[in-house]
C-alpha positions as CSV (number, residue, x, y, z in Angstrom):
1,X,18.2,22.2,1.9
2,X,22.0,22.4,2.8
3,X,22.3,26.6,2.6
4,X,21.3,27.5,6.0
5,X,22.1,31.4,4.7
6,X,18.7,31.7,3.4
7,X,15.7,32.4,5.0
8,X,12.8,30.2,4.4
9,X,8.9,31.0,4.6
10,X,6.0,28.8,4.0
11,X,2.4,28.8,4.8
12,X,2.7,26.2,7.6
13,X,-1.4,26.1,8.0
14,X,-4.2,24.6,6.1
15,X,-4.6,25.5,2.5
16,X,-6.9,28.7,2.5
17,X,-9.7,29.8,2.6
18,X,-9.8,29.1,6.2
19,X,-10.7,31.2,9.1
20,X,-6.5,31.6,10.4
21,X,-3.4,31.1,8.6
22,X,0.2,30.6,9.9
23,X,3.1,32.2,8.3
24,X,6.5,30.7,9.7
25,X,9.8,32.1,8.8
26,X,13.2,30.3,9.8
27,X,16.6,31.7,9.3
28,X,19.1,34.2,10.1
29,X,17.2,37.3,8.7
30,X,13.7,35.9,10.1
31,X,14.2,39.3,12.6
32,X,14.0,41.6,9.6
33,X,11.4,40.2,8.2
34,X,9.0,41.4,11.3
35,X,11.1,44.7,10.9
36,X,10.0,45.0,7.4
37,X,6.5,44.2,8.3
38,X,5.2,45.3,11.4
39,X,8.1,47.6,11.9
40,X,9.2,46.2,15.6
41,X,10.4,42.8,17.1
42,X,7.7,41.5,19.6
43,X,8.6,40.4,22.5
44,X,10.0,36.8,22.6
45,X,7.5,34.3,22.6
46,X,4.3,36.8,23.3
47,X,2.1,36.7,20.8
48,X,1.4,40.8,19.8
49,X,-1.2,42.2,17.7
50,X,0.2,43.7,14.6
51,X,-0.5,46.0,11.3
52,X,1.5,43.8,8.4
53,X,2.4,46.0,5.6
54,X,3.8,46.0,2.2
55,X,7.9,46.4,2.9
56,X,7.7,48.8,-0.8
57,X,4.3,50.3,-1.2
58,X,3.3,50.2,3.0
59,X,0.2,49.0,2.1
60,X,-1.6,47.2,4.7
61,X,-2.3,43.6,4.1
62,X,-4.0,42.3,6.9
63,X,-4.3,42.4,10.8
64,X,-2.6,39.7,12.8
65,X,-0.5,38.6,15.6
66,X,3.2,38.2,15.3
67,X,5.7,35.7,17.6
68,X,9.1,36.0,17.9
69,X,11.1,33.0,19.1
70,X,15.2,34.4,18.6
71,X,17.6,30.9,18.7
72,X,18.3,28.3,19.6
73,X,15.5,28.5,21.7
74,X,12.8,28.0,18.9
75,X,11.8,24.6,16.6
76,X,14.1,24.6,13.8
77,X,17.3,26.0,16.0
78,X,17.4,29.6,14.3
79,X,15.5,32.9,14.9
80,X,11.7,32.1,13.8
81,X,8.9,34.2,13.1
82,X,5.5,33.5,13.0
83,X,2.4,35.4,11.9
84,X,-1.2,34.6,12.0
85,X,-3.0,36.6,9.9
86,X,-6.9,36.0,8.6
87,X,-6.8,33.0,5.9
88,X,-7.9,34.8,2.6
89,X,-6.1,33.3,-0.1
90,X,-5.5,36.9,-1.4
91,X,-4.2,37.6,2.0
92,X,-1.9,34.4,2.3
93,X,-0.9,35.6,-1.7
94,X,-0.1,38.7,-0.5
95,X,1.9,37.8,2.5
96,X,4.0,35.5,0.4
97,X,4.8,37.7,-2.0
98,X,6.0,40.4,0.4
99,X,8.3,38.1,2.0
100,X,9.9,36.8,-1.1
101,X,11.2,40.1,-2.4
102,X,13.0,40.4,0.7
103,X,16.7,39.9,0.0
104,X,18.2,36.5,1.5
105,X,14.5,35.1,1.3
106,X,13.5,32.1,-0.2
107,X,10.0,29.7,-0.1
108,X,10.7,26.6,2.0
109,X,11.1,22.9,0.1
110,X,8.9,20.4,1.5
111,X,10.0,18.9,5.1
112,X,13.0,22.4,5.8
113,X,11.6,23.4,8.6
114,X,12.1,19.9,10.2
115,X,15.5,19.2,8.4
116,X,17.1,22.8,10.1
117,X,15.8,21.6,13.2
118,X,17.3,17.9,13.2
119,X,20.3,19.8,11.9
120,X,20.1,22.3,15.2
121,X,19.8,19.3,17.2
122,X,16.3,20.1,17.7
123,X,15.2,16.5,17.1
124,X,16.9,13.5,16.3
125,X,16.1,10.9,13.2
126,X,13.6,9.0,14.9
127,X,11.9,11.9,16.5
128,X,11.9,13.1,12.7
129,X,10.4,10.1,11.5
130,X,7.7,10.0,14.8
131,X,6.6,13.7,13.6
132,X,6.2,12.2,9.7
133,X,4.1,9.7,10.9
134,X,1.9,11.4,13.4
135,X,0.9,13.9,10.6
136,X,-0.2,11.1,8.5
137,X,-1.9,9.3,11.0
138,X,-5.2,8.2,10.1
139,X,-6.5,6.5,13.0
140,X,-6.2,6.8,16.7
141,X,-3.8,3.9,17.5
142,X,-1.7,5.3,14.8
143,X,-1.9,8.8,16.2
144,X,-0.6,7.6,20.1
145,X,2.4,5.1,18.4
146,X,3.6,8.2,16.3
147,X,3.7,10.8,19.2
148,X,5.3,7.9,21.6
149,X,7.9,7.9,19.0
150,X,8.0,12.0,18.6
151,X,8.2,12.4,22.2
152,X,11.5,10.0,22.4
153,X,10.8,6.6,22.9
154,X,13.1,4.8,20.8
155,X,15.3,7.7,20.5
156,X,15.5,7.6,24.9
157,X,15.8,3.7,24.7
158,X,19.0,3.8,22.1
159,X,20.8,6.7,24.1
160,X,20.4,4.3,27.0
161,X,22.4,1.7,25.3
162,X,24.3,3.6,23.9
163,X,25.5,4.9,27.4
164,X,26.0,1.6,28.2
165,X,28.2,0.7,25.3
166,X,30.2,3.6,26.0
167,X,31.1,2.4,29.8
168,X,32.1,-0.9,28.6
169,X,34.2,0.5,26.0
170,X,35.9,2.7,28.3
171,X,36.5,-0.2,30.5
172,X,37.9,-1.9,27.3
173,X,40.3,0.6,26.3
174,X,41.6,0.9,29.8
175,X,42.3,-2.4,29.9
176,X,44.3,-2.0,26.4
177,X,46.0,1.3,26.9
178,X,47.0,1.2,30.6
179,X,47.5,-2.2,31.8
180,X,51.3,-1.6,32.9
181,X,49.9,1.2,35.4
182,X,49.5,0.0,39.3
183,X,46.5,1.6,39.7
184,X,43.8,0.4,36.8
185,X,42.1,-2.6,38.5
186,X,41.9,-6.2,37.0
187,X,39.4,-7.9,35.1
188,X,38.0,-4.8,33.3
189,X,37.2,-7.1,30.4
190,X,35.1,-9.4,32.6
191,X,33.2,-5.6,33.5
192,X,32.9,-4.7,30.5
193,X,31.6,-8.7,29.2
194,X,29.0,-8.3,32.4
195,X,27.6,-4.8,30.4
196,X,27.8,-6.2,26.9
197,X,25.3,-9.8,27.3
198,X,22.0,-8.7,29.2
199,X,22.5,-5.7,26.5
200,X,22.8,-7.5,23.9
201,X,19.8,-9.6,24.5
202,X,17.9,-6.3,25.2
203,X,18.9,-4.4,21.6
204,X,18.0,-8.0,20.1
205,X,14.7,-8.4,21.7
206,X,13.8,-5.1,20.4
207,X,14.8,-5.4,16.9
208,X,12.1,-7.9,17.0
209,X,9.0,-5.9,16.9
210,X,6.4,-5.3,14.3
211,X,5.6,-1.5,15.1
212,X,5.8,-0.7,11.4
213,X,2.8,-3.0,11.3
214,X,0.6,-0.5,12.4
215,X,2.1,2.4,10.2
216,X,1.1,0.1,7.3
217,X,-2.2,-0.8,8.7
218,X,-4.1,-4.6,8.4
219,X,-4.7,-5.9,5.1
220,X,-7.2,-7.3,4.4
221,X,-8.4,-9.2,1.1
222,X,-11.8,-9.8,0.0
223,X,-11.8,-13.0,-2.1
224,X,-13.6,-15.5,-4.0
225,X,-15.4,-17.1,-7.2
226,X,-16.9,-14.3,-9.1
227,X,-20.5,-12.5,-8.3
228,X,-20.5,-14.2,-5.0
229,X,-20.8,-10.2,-3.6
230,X,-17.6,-9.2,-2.6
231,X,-17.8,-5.9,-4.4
232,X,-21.3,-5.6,-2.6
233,X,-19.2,-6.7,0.8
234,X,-16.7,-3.8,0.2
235,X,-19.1,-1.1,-0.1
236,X,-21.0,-2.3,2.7
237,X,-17.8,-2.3,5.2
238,X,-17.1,0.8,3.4
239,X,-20.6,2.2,3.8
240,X,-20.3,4.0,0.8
241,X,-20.3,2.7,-3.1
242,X,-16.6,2.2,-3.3
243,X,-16.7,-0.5,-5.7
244,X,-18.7,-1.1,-9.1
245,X,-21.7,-3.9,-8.6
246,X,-23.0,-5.8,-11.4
247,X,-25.2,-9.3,-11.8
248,X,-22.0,-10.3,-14.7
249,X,-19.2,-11.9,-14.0
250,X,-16.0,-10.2,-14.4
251,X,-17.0,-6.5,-13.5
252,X,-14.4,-6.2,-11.3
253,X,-10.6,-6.5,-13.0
254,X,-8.4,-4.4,-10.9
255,X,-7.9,-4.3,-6.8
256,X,-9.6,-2.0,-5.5
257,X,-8.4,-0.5,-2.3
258,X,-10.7,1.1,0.9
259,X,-9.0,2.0,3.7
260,X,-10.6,2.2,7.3
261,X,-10.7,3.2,10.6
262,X,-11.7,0.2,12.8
263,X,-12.4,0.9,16.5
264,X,-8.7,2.9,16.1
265,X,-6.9,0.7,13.9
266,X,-6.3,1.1,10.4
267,X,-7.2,-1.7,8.5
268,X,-7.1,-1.5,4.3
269,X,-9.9,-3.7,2.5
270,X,-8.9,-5.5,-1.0
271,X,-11.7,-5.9,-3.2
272,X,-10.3,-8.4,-5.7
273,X,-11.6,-10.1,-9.4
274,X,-13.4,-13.3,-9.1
275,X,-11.4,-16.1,-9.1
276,X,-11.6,-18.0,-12.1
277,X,-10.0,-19.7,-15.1
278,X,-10.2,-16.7,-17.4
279,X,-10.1,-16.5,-21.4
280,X,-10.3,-13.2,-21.6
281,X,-6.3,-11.6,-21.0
282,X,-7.5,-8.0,-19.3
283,X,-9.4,-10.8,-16.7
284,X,-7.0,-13.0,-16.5
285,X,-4.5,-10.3,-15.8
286,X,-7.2,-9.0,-13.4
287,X,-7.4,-12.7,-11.4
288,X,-3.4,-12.7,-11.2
289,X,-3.1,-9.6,-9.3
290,X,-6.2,-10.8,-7.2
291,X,-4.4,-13.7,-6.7
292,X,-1.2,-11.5,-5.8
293,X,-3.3,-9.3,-3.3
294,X,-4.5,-12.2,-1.5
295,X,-1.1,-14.3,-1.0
296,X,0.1,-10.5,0.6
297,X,-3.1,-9.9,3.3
298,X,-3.2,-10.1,6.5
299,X,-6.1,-11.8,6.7
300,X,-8.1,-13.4,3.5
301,X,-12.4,-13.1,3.3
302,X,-13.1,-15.7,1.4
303,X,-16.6,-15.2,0.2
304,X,-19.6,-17.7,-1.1
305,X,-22.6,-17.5,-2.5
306,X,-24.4,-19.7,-0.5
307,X,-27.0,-20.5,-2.6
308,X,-24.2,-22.2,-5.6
309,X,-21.6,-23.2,-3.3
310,X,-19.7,-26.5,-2.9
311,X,-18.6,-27.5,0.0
312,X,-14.4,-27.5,-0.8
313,X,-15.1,-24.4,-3.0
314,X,-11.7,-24.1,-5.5
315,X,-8.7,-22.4,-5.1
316,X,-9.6,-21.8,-1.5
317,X,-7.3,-25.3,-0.7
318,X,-4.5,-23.7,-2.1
319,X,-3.7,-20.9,-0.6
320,X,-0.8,-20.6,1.7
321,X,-1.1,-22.8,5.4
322,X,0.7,-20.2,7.1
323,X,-2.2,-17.8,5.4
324,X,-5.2,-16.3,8.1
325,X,-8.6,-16.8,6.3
326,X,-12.2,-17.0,7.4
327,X,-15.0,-18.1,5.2
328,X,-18.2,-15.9,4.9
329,X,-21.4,-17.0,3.4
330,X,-22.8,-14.6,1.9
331,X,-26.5,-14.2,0.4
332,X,-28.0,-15.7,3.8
333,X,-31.3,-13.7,3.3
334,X,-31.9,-16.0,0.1
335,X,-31.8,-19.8,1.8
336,X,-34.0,-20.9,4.5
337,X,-32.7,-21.5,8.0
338,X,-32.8,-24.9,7.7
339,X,-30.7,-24.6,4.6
340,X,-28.4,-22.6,6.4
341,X,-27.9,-25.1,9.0
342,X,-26.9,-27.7,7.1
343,X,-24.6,-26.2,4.9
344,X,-23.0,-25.0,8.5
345,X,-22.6,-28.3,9.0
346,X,-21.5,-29.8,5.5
347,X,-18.8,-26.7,6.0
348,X,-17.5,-27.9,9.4
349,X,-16.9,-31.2,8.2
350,X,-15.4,-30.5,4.9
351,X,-13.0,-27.6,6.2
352,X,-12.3,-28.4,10.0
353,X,-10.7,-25.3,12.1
354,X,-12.2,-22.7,9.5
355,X,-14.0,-19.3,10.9
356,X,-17.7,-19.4,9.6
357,X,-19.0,-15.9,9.4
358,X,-23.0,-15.7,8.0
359,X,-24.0,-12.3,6.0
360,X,-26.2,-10.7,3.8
361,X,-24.0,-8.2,2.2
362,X,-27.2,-6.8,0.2
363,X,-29.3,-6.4,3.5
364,X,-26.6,-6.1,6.2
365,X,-28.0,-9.4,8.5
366,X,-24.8,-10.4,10.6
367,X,-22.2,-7.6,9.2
368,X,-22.5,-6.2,12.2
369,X,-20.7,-9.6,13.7
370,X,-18.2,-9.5,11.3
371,X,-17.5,-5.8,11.7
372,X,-16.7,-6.7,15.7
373,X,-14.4,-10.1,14.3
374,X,-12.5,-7.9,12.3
375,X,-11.7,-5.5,15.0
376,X,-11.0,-8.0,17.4
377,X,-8.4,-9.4,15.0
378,X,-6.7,-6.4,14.8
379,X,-6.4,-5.7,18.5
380,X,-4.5,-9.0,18.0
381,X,-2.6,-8.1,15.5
382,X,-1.1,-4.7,16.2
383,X,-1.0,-5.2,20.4
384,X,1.0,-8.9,19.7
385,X,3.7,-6.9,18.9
386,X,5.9,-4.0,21.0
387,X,6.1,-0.8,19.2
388,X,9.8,0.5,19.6
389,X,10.6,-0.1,16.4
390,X,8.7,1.6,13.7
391,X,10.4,1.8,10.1
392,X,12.8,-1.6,8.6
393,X,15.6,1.3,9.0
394,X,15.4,0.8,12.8
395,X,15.4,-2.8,12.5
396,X,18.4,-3.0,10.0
397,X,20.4,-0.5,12.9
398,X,19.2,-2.3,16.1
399,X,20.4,-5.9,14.2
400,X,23.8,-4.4,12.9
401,X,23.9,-3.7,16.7
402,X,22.8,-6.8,17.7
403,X,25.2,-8.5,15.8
404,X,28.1,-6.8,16.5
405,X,27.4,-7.9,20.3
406,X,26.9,-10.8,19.7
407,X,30.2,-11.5,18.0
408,X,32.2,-9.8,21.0
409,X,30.3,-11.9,23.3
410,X,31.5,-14.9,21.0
411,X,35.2,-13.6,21.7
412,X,34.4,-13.8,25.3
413,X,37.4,-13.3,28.1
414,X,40.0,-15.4,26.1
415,X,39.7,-13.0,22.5
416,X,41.8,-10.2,21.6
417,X,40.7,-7.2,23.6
418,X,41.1,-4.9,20.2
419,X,38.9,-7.0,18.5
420,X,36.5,-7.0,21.4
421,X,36.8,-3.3,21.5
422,X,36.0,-2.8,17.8
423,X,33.2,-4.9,17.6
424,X,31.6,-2.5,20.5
425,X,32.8,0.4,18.7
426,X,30.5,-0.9,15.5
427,X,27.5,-1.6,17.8
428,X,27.8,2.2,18.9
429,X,27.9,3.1,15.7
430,X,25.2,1.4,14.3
431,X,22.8,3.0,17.1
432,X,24.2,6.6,16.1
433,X,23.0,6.0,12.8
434,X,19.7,4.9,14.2
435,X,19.2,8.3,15.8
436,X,21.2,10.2,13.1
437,X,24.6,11.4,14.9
438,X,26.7,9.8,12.3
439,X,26.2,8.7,8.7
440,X,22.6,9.4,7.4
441,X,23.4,11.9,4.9
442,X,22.6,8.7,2.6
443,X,18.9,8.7,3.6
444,X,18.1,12.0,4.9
445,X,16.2,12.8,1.5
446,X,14.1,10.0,1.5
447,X,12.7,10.8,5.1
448,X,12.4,14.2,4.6
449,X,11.0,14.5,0.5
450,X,7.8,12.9,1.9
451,X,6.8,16.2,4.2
452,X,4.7,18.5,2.8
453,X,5.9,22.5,2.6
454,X,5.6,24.3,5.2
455,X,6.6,21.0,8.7
């Protein structure tokens, strides 16, 4: 991606058929590439209808409209073109093939475009890592954190502070460099120790949050003794047959994944092997990544048949304290209500505190109620939290920050002043990496491999 003398192409639209598709070209020939096709340069940024032809034979390929945006005033930086021509697949075929036999030309690698435009200083790291995510949001409270995060939240936040920094490190060296001169004032360090604590305690409050949390979306595992109808459960959240269902024990050995989109949230469903002692080695392989699964959720289902329960069913009593779980009693439709009632109450004394949740995941009675629990659980869990902070990378930056304040703040007014100034100097630095002025070259891959061609 380093070899900014090319010029890259891509198909940056849907993959054809479709009714338009969008050429883009990036790169110090992008103008002869319209030249070569359409013969002319557009006017800047006015889209113009156009005849695209072969560069060798002149064959016409398609009808279109053509953009030219010349640099630095474009996306990436450098002189783009677009063209939006009729989404054929022999057309899009065609197009391509055109543009690579154009000397200096060269199809894009996944995530260039965005790359040459963090390295034009288009867009910072966490703008970067805002546009990632808001292409891969699934869900509506996904799509508004990502584009907060595109648009400049974090990135605004951090330049703030880093302002900040910079005063008080001016102050600092002024203090250190001319305090023989009449005419620098006294007590810059106490200035500059007035700057550093409330923004300290700022850049450490925000290292705090649990954005990433709804990136990753609620987990939640579906567990139990086996054919108690969590596979049925699943499928039913689902609404669609997600999950194998079968009267014998066992059917299910591996966790099966669903992921949804509750009221806006995304929330992922576990459907996980009975839990059991198990002879058999595929199940009992199948109950310890069950057992995995739910140890790691959000939130734990636990689900009984309420027809064979007990009232202290199993290995419910040994999961985790600090684990959220809710038991559902499944099967309803088969007991009476007076049965119902008083296993409600056998339940409430047994297991104090616990959420009771009645269903019938074969008929649907009281899903509904559950569907509305779960989504009011998750408003809870992803609004508890602010969403600055996004990806663990932010949160390892703003806590290098953080703790490079913090020990200034511990040299107070009697410390060395170099010392104070260095440890300012690595709080700067850590929030330059955060928004990728200095020393990312170590991680810029991993961000960007995860784009597909053509962003």
């Amino acid at each position: 991606m380093s070899n900014h003398q090319d010029t890259i192409f891509a198909l940056s639209s849907g993959r054809p058929p479709a009714a338009i598709a969008v050429v883009r070209i990036s790169g110090p020939r992008a103008r002869a590439a319209l030249e070569a096709l359409i013969g002319r340069v557009p006017q800047p940024r006015i889209a113009s209808f156009s005849r695209l032809c072969d560069p060798q034979s002149r064959e016409l390929i398609d009808e279109g409209l053509a953009l030219w945006f010349p640099g630095p005033r474009s996306e990436t930086g450098e002189d783009v073109a677009e063209l939006q021509v009729h989404g054929g697949r022999a057309i899009v075929a065609a197009l391509l093939q055109a543009l690579g036999q154009l000397e200096g030309f060269r199809l894009a690698e996944p995530g260039e475009f965005t790359r040459r435009a963090f390295d034009h200083g288009r867009l910072d790291l966490t703008a970067v890592e805002g546009l990632a995510d808001l292409i891969y949001a699934e869900t509506e409270a996904q799509r508004r954190q990502a584009l907060r995060q595109f648009k400049g939240l974090l990135a605004d936040r951090t330049e703030s502070w880093r302002s900040r920094l910079i005063g008080a490190l001016a102050l600092l060296e002024a203090s250190i460099d001319f305090s023989d001169e009449g005419d620098v004032p006294e007590g810059l360090r106490h200035k500059a120790l007035h700057i550093l604590g409330p923004l300290g305690a700022e850049i450490r409050h925000a290292g705090t949050g649990q954005g990433d949390r709804l990136r990753e979306g609620l987990r939640v595992a579906i567990a139990g003794p086996p054919n108690v109808g969590k596979s049925t459960l699943l499928n039913r959240l689902a609404r669609r047959e997600a999950a194998i269902v079968s009267p014998h024990a066992g059917t299910t050995r591996d966790v099966i994944e669903v992921r949804l989109d509750l009221e806006g949230f995304p929330v992922t469903l576990l459907d996980t092997a009975g839990l059991r002692e198990a002879s058999d080695p595929v199940e009992q392989e199948g109950v310890r990544r069950a057992w995995s699964a739910v140890t790691e959720a959000d939130l734990v289902l636990w689900v009984n048949d309420t027809t064979t329960m007990d009232p202290a069913p199993g290995r419910l009593a040994t999961l985790p304290a600090e684990l959220v779980h809710w038991i559902i009693l499944n099967k309803v439709d088969l007991l009476s209500p007076g049965s119902l009632a008083e296993l409600r109450s056998r339940l409430s004394v047994s297991m104090p505190g616990n959420i009771l949740l009645t269903i019938s995941a074969a008929t649907g009675a009281g899903v509904d109620e559950l569907v509305r629990a779960l989504a009011q659980f998750a408003e809870r869990f992803f609004t508890a939290e602010p969403a600055l902070v996004t990806r663990e990378r932010h949160r390892l930056a703003l806590r290098a920050a953080s703790e490079a304040l913090e020990e200034a703040l511990r040299l107070g007014p009697s410390g060395a002043e170099e010392l104070l100034a260095e440890q300012v100097r690595l709080a700067t630095r850590a929030l330059e990496r955060l928004t990728g002025r200095i020393g990312v070259e170590d991680i810029l891959d991993v961000i960007f491999r995860d784009f597909c061609i053509g962003k």
